[in-house]
Backbone as ProteinMPNN parsed JSONL, in Angstrom:
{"seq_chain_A": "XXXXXXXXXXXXXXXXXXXXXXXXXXXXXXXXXXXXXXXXXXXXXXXXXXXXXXXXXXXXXXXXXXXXXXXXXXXXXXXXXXXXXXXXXXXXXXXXXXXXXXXXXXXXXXXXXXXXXXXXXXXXXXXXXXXXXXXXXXXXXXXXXXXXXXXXXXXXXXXX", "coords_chain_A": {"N_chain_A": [[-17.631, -25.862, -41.076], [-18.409, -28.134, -42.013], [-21.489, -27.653, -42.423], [-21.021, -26.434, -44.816], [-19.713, -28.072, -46.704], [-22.006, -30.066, -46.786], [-23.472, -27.937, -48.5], [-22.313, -28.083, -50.648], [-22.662, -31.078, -51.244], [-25.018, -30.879, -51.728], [-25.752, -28.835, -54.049], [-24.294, -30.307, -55.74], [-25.194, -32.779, -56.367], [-27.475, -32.282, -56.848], [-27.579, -30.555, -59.604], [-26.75, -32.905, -60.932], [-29.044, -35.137, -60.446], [-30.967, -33.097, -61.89], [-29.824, -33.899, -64.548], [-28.26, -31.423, -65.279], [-25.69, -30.386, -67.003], [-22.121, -29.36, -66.264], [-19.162, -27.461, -65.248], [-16.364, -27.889, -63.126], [-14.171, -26.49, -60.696], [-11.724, -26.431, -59.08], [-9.572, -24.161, -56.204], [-7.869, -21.817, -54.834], [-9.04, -20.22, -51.909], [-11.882, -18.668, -52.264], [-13.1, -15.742, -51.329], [-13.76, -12.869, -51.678], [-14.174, -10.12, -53.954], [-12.103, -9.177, -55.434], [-9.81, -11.286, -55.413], [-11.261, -13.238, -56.66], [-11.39, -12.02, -59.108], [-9.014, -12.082, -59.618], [-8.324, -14.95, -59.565], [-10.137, -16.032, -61.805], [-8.739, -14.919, -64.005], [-6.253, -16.046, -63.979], [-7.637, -18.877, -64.059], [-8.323, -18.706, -66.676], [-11.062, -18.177, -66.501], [-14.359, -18.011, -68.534], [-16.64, -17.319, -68.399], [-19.964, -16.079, -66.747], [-20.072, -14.135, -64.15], [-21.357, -14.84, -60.8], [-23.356, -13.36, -58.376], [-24.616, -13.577, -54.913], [-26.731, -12.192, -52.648], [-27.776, -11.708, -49.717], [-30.401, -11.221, -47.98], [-32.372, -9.51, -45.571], [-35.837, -9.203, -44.977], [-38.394, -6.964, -44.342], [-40.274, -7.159, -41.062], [-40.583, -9.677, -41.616], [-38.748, -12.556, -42.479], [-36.212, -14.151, -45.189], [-34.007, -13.421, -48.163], [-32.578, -14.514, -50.831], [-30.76, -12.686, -53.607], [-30.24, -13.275, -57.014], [-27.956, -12.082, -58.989], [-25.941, -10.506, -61.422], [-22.2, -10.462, -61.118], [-21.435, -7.502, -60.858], [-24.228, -6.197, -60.684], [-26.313, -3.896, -58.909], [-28.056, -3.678, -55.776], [-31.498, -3.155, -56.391], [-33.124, -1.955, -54.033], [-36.503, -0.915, -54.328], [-37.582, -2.438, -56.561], [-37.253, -5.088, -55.505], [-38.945, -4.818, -53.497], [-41.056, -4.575, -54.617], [-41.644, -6.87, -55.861], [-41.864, -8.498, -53.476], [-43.185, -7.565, -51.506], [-42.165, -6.466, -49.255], [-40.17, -4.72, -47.628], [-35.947, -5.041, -48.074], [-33.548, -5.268, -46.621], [-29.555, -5.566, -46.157], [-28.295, -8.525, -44.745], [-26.58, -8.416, -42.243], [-23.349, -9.905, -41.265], [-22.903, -11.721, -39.343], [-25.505, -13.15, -38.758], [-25.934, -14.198, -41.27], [-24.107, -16.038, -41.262], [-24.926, -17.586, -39.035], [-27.953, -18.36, -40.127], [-27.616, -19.071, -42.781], [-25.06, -21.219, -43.109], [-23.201, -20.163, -44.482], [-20.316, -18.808, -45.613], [-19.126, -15.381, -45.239], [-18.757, -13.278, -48.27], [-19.138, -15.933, -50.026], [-21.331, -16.56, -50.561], [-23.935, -19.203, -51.036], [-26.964, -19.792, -53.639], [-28.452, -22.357, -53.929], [-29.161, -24.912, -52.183], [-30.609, -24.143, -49.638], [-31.854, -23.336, -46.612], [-36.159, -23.907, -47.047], [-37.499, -22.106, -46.335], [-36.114, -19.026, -46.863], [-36.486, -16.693, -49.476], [-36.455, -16.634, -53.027], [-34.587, -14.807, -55.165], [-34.816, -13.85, -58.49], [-32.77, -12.437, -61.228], [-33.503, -11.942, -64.091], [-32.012, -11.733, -66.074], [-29.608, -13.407, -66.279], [-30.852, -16.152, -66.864], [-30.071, -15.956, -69.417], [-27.479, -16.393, -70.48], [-24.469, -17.97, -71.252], [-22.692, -19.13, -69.564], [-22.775, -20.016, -66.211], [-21.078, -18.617, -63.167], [-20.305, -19.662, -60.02], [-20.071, -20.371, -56.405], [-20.188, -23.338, -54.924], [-20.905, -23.333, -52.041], [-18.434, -24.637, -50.506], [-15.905, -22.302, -50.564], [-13.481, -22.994, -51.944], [-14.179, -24.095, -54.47], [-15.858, -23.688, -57.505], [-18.751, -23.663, -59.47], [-19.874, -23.949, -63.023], [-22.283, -23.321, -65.307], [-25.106, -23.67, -67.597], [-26.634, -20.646, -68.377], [-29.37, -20.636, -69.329], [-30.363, -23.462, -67.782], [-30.688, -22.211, -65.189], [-33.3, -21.565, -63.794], [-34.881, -23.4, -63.547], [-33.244, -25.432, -61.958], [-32.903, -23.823, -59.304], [-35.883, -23.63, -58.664], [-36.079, -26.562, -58.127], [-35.537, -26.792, -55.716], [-37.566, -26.388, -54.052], [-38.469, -23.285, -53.056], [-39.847, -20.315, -52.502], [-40.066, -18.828, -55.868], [-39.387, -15.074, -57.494], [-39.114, -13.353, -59.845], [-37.332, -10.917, -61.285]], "CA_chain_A": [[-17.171, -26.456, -42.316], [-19.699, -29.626, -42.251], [-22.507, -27.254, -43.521], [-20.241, -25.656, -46.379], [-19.79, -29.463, -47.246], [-23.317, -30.365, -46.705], [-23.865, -27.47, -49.452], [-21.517, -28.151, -51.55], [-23.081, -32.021, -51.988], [-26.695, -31.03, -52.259], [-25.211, -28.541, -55.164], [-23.773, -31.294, -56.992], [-26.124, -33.806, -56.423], [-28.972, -31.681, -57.469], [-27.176, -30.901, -61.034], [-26.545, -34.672, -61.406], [-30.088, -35.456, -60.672], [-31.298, -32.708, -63.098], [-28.987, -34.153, -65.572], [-27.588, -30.356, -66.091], [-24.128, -30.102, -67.114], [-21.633, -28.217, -65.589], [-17.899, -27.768, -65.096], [-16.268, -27.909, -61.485], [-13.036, -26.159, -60.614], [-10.705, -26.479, -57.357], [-8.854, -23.337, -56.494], [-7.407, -20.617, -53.483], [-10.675, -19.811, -51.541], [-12.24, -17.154, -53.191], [-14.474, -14.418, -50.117], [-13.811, -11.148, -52.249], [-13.968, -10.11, -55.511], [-10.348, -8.721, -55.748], [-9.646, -12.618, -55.355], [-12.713, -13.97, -57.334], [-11.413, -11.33, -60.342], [-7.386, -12.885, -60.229], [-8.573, -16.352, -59.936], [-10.866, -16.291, -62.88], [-7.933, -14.897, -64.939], [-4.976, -17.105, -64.043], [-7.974, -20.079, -64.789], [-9.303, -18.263, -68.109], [-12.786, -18.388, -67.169], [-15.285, -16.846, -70.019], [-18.142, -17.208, -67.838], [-20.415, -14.644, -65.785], [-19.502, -14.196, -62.575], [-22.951, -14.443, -60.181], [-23.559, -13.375, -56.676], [-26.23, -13.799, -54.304], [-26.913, -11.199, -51.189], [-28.34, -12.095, -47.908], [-31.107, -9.962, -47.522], [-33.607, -9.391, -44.351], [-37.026, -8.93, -45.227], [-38.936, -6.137, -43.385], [-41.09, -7.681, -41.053], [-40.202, -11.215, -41.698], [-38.228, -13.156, -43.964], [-35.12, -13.444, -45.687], [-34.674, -13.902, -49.298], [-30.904, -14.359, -51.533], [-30.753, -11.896, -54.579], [-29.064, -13.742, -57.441], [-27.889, -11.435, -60.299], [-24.301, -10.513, -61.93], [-21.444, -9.748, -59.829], [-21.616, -6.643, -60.966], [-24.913, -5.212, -60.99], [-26.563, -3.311, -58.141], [-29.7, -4.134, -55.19], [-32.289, -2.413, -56.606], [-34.351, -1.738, -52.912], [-37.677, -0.334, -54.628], [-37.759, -3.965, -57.236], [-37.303, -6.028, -54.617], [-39.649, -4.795, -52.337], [-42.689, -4.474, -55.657], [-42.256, -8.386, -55.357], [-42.387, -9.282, -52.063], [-43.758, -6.597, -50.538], [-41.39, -6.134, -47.973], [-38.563, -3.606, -47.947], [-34.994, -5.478, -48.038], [-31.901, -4.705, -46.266], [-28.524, -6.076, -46.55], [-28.029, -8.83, -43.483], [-24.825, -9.2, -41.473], [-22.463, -11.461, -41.702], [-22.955, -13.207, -38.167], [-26.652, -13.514, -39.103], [-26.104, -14.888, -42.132], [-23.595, -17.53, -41.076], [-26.073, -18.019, -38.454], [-29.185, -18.636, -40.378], [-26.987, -19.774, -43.848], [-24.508, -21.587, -42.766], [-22.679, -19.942, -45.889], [-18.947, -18.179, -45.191], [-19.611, -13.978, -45.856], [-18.393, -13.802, -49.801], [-19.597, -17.209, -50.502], [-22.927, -17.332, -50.173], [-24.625, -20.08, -52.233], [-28.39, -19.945, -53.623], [-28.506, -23.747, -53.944], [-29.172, -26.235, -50.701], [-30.506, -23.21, -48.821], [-32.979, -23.483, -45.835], [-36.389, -23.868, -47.671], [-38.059, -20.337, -45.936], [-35.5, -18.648, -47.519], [-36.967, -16.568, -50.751], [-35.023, -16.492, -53.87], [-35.365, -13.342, -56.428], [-33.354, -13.935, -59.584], [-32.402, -11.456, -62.243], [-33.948, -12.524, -65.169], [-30.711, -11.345, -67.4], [-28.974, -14.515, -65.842], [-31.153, -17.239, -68.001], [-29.286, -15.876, -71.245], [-25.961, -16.301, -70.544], [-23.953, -18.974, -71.689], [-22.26, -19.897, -68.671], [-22.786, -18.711, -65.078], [-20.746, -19.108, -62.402], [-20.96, -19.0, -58.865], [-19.522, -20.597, -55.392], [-21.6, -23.989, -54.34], [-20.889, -23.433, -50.678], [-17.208, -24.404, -50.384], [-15.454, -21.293, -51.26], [-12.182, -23.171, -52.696], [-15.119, -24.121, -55.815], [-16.385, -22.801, -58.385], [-19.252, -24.391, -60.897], [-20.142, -23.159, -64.005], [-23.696, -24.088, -65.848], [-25.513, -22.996, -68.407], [-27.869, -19.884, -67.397], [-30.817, -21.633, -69.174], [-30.367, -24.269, -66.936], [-30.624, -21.613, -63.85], [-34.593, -21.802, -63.07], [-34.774, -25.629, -63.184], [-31.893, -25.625, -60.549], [-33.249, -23.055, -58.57], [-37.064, -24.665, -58.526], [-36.085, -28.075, -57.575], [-35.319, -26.557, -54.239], [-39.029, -25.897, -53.186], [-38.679, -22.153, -52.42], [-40.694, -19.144, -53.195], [-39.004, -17.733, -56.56], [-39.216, -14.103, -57.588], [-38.137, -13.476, -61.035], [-37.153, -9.194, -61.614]], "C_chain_A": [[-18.098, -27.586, -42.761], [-20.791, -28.655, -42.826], [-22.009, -27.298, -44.32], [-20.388, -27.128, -47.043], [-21.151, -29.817, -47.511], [-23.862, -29.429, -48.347], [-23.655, -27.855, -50.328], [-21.85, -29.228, -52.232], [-23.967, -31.846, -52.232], [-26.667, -30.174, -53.954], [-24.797, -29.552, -56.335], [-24.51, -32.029, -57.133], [-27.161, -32.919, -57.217], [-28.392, -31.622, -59.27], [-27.163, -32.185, -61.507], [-27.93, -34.993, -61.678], [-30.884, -34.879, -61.652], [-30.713, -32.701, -64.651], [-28.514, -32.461, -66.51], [-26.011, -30.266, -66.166], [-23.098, -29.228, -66.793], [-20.136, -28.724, -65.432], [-17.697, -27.021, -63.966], [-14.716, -27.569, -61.515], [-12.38, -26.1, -59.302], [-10.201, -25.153, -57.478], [-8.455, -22.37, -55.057], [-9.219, -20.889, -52.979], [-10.97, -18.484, -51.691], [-14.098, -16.598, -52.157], [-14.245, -13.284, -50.408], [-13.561, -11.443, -53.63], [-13.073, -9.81, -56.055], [-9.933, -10.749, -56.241], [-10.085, -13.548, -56.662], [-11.854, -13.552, -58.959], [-9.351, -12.205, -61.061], [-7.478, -14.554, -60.275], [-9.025, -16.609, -61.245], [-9.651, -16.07, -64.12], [-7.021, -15.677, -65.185], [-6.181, -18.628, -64.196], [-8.117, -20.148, -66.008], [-10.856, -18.49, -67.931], [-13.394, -17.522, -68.202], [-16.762, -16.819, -69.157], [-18.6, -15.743, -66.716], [-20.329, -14.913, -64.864], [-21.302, -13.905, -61.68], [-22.138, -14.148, -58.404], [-24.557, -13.127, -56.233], [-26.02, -13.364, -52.997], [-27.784, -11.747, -50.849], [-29.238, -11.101, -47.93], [-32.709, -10.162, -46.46], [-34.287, -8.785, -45.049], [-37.717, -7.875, -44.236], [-40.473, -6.907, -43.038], [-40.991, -9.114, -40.322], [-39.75, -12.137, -42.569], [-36.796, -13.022, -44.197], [-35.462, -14.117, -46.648], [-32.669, -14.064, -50.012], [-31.632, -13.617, -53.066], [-29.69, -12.743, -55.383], [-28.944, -13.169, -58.544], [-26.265, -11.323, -60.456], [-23.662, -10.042, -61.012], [-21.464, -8.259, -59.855], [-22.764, -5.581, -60.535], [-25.121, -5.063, -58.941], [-27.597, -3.757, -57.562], [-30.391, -2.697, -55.345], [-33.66, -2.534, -55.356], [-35.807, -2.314, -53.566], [-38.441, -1.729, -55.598], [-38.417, -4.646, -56.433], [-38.219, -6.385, -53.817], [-41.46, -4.802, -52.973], [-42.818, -6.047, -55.635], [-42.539, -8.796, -54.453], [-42.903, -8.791, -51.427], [-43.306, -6.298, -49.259], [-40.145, -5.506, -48.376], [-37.124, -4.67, -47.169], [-33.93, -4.574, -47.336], [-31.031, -6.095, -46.019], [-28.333, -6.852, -44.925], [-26.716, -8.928, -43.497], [-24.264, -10.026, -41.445], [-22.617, -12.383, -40.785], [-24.464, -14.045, -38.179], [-27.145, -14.451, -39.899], [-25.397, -16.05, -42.068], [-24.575, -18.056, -40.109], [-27.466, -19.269, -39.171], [-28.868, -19.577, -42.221], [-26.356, -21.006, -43.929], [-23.042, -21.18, -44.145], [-21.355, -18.742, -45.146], [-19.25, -16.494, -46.017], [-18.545, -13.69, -47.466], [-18.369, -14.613, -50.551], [-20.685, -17.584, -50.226], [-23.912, -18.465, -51.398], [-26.101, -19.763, -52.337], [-28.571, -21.276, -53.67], [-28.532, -24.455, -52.621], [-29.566, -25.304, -49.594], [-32.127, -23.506, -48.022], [-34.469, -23.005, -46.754], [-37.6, -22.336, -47.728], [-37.145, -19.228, -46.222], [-36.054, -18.18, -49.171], [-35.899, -16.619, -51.417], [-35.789, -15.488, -55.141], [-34.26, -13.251, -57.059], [-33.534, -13.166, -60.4], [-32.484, -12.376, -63.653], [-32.723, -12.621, -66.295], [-29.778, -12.726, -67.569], [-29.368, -15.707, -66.711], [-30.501, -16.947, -69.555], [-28.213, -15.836, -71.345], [-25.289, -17.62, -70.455], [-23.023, -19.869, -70.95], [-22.388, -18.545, -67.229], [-21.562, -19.578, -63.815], [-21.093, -18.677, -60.744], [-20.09, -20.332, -57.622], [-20.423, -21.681, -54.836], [-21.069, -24.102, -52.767], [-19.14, -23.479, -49.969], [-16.353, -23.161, -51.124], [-13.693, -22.065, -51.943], [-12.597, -23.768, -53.875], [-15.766, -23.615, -56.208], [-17.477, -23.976, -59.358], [-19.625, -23.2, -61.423], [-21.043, -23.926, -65.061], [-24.129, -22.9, -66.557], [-26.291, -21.828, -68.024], [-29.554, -20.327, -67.795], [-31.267, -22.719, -68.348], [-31.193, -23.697, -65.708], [-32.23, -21.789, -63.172], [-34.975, -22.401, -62.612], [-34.456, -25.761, -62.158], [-32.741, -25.316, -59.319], [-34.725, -23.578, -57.828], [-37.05, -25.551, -58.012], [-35.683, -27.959, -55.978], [-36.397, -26.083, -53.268], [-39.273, -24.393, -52.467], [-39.255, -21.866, -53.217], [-39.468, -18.925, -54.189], [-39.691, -16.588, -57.536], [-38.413, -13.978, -58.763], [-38.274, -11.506, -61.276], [-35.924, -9.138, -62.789]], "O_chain_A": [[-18.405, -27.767, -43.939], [-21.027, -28.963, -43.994], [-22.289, -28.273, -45.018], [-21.232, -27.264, -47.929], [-21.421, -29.852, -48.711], [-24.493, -30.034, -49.213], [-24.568, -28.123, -51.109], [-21.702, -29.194, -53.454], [-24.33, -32.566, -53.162], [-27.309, -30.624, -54.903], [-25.001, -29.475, -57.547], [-24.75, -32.18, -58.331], [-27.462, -33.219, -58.372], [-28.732, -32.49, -60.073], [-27.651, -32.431, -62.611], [-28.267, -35.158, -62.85], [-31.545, -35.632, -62.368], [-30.951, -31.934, -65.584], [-28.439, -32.27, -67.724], [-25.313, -30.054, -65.174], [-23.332, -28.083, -67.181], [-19.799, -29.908, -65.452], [-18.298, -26.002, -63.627], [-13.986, -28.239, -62.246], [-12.981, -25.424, -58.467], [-10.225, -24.686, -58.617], [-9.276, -22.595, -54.169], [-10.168, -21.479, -53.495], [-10.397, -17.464, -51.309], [-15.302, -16.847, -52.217], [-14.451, -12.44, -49.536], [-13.062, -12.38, -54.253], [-12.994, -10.078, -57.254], [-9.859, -11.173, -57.394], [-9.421, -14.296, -57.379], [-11.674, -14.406, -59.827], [-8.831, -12.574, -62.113], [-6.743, -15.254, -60.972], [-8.362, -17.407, -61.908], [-9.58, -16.869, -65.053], [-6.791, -16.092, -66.321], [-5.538, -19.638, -64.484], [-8.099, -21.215, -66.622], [-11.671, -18.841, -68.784], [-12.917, -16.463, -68.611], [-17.784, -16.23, -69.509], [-17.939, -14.853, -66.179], [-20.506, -16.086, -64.536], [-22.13, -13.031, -61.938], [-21.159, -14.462, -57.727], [-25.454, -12.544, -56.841], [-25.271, -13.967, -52.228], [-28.611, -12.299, -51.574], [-28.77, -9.963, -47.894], [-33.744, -10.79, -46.681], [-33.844, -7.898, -45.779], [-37.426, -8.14, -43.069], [-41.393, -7.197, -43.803], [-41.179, -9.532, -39.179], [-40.502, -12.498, -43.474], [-36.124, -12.131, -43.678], [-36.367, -14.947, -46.727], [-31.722, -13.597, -49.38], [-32.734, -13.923, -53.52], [-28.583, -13.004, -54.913], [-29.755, -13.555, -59.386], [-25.472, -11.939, -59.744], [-24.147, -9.329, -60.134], [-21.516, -7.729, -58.745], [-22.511, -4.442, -60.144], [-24.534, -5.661, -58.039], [-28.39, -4.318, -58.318], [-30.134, -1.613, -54.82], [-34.781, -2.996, -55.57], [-36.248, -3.462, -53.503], [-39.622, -2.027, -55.423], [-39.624, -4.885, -56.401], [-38.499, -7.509, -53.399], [-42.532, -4.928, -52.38], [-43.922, -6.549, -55.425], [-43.512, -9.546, -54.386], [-43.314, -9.431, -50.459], [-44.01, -5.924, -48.321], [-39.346, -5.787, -49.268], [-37.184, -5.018, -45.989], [-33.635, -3.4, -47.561], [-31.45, -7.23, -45.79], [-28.231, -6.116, -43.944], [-25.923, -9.335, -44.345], [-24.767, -11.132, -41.638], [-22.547, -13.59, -41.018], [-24.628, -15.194, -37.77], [-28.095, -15.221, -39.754], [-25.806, -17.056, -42.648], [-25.098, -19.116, -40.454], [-27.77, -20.423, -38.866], [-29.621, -20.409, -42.727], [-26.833, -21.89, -44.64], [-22.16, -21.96, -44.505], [-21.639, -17.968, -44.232], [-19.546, -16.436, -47.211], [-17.403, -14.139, -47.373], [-17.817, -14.501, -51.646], [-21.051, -18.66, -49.753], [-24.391, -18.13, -52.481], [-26.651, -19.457, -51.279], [-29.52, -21.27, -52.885], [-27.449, -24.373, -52.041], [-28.979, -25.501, -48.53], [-33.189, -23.784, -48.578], [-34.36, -21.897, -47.28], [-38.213, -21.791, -48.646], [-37.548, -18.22, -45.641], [-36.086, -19.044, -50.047], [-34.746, -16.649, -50.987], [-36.879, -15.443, -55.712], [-33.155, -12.847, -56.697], [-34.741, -12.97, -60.538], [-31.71, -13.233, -64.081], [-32.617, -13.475, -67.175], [-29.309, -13.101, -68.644], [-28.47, -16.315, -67.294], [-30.523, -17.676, -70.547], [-27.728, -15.243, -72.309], [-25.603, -18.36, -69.522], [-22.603, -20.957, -71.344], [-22.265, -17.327, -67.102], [-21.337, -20.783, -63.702], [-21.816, -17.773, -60.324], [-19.494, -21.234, -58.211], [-21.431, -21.272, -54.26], [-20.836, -25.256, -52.409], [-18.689, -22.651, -49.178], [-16.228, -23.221, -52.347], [-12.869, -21.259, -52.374], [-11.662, -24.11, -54.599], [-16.505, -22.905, -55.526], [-16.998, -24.992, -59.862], [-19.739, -22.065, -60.963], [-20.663, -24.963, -65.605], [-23.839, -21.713, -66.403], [-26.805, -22.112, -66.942], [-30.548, -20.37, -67.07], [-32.472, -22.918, -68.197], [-32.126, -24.323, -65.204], [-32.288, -22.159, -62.0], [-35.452, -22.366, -61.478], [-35.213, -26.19, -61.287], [-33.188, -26.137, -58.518], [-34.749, -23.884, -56.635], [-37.981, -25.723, -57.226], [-35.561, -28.913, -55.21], [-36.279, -25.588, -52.147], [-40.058, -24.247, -51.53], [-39.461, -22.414, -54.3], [-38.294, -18.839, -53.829], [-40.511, -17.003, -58.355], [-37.249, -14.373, -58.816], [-39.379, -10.979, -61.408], [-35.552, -8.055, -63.242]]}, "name": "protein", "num_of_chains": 1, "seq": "XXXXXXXXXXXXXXXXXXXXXXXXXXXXXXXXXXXXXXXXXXXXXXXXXXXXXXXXXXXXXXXXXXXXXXXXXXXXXXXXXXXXXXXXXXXXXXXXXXXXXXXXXXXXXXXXXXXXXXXXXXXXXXXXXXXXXXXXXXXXXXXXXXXXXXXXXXXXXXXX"}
């Protein structure tokens, strides 16, 4: 729980310091999307729902995928940027090497050998949301904002 926390302030802090604006919600703890999908309604969110997969690098590496909750890991993408073929890590791996709870994985405050490969579709959307480490929160920021954010965290980033 002290990481999840640990995330959860470098998340906020970092928005603060990049003076990006954002709204912060308390709520159940939300580790599935059944959950994720009745929370958002009984709050009214209007925003896009994000998520970010764990993924082992072939080779060496891991990297977080951050695109809509919805869409799909496109392997063959993934692997034209980095040059390494992706697969989906495990959950004990990823609390391991994350410190992130499996359905709450944050891209924000994340070890800095850690790649990050964002879905370009994400900068045009008018609010994104997403899980900063504690799964009983939710923020929600602009998606123009999202690169800035993402950048100020000194990783490799991967834009598909």
């Amino acid at each position: 729980m002290e990481s999840l926390k640990r995330i959860y302030d470098i998340n906020r802090d970092r928005l603060n310091a990049l003076s990006i604006p954002f709204r912060e919600w308390q709520h159940e703890a939300i580790l599935d999307f059944d959950t994720d999908i009745r929370v958002a309604s009984e709050l009214g969110w209007t925003g896009t729902h994000t998520k970010s997969l764990f993924l082992k690098l072939k080779g060496q590496g891991y990297a977080i995928y951050l695109t809509e909750k919805d869409s799909r890991l496109d392997a063959k993408q993934i692997k034209a940027v980095t040059g390494k073929r992706p697969s989906i890590c495990d959950d004990d791996e990823m609390v391991e090497v994350l410190g992130c709870l499996p359905g709450a994985v944050c891209p924000i405050g994340l070890p800095e050998y850690v790649t990050l490969i964002v879905d370009t579709t994400l900068y045009q959307h008018e609010e994104l949301l997403y899980t900063p480490g504690l799964p009983e929160f939710t923020f929600g920021f602009a998606g123009k904002h999202l690169k800035r954010l993402l950048l100020a965290g000194n990783h490799i980033l991967y834009e598909i």
